[in-house]
C-alpha positions as CSV (number, residue, x, y, z in Angstrom):
1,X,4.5,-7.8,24.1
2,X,0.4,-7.8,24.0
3,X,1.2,-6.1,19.7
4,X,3.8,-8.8,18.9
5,X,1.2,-11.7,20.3
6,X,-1.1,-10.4,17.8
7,X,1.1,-10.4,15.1
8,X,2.8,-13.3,15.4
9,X,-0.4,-15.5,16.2
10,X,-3.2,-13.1,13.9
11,X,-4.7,-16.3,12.4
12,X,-6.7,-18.9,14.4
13,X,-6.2,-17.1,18.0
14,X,-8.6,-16.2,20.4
15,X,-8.9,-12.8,22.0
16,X,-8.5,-14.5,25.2
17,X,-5.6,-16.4,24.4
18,X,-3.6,-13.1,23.1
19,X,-4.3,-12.1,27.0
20,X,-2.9,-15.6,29.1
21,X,-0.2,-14.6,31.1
22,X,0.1,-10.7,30.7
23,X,1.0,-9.3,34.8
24,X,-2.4,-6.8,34.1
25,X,-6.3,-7.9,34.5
26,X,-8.1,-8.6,31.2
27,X,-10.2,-5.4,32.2
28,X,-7.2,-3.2,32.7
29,X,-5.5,-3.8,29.6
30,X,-8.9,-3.0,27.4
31,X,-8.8,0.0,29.0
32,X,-5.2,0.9,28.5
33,X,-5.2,-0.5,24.8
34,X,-8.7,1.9,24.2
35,X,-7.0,4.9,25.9
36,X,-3.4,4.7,24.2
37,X,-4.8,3.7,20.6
38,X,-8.0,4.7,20.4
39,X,-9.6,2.0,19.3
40,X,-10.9,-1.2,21.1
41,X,-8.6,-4.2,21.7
42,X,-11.3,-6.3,20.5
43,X,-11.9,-4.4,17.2
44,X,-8.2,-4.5,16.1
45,X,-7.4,-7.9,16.9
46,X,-10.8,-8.5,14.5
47,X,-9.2,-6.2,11.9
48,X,-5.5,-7.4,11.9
49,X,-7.3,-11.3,11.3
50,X,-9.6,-9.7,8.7
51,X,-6.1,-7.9,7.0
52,X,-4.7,-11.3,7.4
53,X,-7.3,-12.7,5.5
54,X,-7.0,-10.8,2.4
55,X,-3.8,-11.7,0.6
56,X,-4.9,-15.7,0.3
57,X,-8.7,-14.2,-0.8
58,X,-7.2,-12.0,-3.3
59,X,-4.0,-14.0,-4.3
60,X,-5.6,-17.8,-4.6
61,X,-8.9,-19.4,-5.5
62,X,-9.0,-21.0,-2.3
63,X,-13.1,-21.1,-0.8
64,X,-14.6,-18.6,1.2
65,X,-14.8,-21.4,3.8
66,X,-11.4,-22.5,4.3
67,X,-10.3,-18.9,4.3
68,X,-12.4,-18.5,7.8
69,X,-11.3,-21.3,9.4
70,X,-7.6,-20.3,8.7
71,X,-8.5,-17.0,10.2
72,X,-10.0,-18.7,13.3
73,X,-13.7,-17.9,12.3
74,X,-15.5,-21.0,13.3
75,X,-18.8,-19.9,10.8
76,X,-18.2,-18.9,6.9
77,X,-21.2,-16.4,7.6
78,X,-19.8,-14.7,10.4
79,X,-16.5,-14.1,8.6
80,X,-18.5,-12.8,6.2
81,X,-20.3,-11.0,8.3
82,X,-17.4,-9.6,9.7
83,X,-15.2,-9.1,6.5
84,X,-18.9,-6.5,5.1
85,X,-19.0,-4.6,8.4
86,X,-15.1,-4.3,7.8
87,X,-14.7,-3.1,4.1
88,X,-18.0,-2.4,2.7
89,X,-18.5,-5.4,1.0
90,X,-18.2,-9.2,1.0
91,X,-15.2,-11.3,0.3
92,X,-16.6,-12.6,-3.1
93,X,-17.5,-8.8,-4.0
94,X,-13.8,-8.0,-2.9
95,X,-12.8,-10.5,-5.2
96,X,-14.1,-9.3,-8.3
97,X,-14.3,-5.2,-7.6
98,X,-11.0,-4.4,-8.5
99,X,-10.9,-1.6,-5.2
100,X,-8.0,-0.9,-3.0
101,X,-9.1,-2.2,0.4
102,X,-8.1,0.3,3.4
103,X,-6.1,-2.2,5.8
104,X,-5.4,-1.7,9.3
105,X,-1.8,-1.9,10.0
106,X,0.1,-2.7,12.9
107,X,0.4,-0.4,15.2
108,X,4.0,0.7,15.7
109,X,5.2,-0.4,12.4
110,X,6.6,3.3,11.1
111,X,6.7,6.4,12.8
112,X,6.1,9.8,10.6
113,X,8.2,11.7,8.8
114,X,8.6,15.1,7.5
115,X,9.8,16.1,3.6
116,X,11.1,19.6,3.2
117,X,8.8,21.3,5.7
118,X,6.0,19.2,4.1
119,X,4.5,15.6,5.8
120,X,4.6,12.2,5.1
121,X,1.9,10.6,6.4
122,X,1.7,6.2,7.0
123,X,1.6,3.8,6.7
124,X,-1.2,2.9,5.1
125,X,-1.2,-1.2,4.7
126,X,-3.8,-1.7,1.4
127,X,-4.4,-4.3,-0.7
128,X,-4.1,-3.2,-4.2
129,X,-6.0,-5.4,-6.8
130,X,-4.2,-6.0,-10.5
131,X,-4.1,-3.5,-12.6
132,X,-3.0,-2.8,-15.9
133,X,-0.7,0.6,-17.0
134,X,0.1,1.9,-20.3
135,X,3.4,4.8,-20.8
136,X,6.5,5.5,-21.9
137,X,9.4,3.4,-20.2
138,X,12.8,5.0,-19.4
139,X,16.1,3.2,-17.8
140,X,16.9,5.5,-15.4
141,X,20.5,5.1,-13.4
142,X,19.3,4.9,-9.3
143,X,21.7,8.1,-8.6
144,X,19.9,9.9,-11.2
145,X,16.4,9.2,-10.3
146,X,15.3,12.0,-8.2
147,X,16.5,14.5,-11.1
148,X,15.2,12.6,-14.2
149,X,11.9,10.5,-12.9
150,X,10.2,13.7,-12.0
151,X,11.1,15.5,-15.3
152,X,10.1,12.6,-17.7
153,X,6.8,12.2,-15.4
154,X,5.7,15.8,-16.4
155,X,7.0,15.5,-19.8
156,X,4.7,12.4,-19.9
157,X,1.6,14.2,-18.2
158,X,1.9,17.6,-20.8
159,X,2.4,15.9,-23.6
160,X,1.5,12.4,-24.0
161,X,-0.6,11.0,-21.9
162,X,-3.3,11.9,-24.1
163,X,-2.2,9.4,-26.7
164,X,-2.7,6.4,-24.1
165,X,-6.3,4.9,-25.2
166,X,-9.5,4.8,-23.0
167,X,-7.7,5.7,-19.2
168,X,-9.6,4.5,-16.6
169,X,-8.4,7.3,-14.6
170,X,-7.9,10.5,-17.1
171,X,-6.7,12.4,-13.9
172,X,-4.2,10.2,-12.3
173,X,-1.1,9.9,-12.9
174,X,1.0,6.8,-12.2
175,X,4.9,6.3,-11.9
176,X,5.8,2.7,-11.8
177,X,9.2,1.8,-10.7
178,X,10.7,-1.9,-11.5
179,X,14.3,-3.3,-11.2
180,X,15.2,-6.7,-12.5
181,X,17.9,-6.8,-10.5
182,X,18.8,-4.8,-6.9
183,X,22.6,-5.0,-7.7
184,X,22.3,-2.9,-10.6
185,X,22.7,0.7,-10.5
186,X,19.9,1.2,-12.7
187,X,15.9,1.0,-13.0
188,X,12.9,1.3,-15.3
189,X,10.6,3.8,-14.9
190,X,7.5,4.0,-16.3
191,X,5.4,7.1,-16.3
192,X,1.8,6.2,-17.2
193,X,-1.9,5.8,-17.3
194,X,-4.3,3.0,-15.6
195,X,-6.1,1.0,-18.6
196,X,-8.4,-1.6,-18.7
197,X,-6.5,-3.8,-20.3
198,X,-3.4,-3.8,-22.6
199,X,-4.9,-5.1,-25.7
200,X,-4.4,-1.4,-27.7
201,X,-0.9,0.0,-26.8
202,X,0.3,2.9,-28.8
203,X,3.6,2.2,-30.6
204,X,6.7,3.6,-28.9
205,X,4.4,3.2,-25.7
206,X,4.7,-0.2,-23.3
207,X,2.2,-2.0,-21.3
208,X,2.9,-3.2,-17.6
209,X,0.6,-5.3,-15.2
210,X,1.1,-4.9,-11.6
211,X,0.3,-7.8,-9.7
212,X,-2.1,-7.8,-6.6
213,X,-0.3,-7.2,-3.7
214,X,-0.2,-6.6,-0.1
215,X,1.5,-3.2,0.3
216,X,2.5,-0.5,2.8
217,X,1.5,3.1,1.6
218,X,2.5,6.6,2.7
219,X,0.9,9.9,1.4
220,X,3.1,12.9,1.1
221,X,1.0,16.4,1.0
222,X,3.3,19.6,0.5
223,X,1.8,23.2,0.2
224,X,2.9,23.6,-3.9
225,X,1.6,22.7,-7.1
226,X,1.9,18.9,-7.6
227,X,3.9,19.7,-10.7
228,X,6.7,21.2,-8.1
229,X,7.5,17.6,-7.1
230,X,11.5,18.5,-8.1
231,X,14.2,16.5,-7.2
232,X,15.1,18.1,-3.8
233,X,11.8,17.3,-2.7
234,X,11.6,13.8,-4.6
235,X,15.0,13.2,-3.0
236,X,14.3,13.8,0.6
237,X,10.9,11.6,0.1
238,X,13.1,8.9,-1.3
239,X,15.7,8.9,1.9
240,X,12.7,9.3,3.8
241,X,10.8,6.5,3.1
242,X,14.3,4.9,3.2
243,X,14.5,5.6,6.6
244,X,11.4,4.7,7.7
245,X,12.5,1.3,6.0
246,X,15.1,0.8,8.6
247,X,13.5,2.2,11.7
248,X,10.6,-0.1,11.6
249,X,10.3,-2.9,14.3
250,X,7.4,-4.9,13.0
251,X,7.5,-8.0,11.4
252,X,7.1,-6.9,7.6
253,X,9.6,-6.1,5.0
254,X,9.4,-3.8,2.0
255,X,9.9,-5.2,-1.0
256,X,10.5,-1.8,-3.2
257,X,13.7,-3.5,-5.1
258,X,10.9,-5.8,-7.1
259,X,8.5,-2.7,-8.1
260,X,6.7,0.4,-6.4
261,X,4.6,2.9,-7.8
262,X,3.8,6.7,-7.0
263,X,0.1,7.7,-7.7
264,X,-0.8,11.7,-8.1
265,X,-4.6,12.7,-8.5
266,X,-4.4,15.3,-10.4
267,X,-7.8,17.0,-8.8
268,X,-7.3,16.6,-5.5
269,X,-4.7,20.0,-5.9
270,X,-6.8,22.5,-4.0
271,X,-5.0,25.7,-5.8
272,X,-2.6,25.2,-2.7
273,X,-1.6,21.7,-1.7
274,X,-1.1,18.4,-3.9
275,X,-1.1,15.1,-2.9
276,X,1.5,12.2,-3.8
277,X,0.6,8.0,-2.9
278,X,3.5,6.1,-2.9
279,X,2.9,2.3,-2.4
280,X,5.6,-0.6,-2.2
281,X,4.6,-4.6,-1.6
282,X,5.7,-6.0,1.9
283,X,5.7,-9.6,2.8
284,X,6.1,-11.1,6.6
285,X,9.8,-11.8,7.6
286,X,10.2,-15.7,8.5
287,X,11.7,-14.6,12.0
């Protein structure tokens, strides 16, 4: 009850008021929360308003000032403050330094899963800033995908990649996935490079801009090479994160039939396991 109250009232509640009514003493119920969740009540109730915050700071021009009061701060400063000690920097830095922002999620939104002995670990809730990719795009039929996305992808990272100009990040690897339409049987794939911007784009190569978005991440590690991402193990992460889709209880809804994107750092393979980030946008159900 206490984690839906939160939820459902993030902006412009006190931490008192989340607490009227509950059958336990204020004291008691700190105590629990900081035992069960390790953290305390008062410190993620301040970081679910701060997460709260972020998608009108980074998706609209609206003032630093209005964003506080809607997020029941009654000083700009100390949701300033706040937002620093939070994330590292201030809202107007956020605004303009085109870093994914580590969000606190919900708790209780997914459980974990496991992929072919391997984990998948989230979810990570993150604000991803625009950003600007440049590969080769493929239609790829949906029953298809787990066979052909992770061939093309290494085809891609072998032997072309190199003619994408200026990367911003020469060792990661990004697979964007977007359908126009969720009744079709079929997507677009784009395997490709983060640029700058997409003012030089090779021919026979295509340009894509993903927009800033609220999104719920997972990170897969497996004990292979990150080029052994084949499609029995692409598969089961696919009907994984499916299922983690379904089983969630919180308020939030995937939106991966608009676009989602894999992300693979290249140099975070230790000679024994790889990494994989796979991030999709969510938006809050009108329940």
């Amino acid at each position: 009850m206490l984690l839906s109250r939160i939820e459902e009232h993030v902006s412009g509640t006190r931490e008192t008021e989340y607490l009227a009514d509950l059958q336990v003493s204020n004291v008691h119920l700190r105590r629990i929360f900081k035992f069960a969740f390790g953290v305390p009540l008062q410190s993620y109730i301040r970081s679910r308003k701060l997460a709260a915050s972020l998608e009108t700071l980074m998706q609209t021009e609206k003032r630093v000032l209005d964003i506080a009061i809607e997020c029941g701060y009654e000083h700009e400063q100390t949701y300033i403050r706040a937002f620093k000690r939070e994330y590292g920097l201030t809202p107007g830095e956020c605004r303009i330094s085109g870093s994914n922002i580590q969000v606190t999620p919900p708790l209780h939104l997914f459980p974990k899963n496991n992929v072919c002995g391997n984990l998948v670990y989230g979810p990570d809730m993150v604000m991803i800033p625009s950003f600007h990719l440049i590969g080769q795009k493929y239609r790829i039929e949906i029953a298809e995908s787990p066979t052909e996305a992770p061939e093309v992808a290494k085809q891609f990272w072998w032997n072309k990649r190199h003619k994408v100009p200026n990367p911003v990040e020469p060792n990661i690897y990004y697979g964007l996935t977007r359908t126009d339409d969720p009744s079709l049987s079929w997507t677009y794939y784009l395997p490709s490079m983060r640029v700058n911007n997409l003012n030089d784009i090779p021919d026979g190569f295509t340009g894509d801009t993903v927009p800033a978005s609220l999104c719920v991440g997972f990170r897969y590690i497996g004990n292979h090479h990150y080029q052994e991402i084949d499609e029995l193990r692409a598969k089961a992460l696919y009907n994984a994160i499916d299922r983690l889709a379904e089983e969630h209880k919180g308020k939030y809804e995937l939106l991966g039939s608009e676009f989602f994107f894999e992300k693979i750092d290249t140099d975070v393979y230790d000679g024994e396991y790889c990494q994989m980030e796979w991030f999709a946008p969510i938006r809050v159900k009108n329940i």
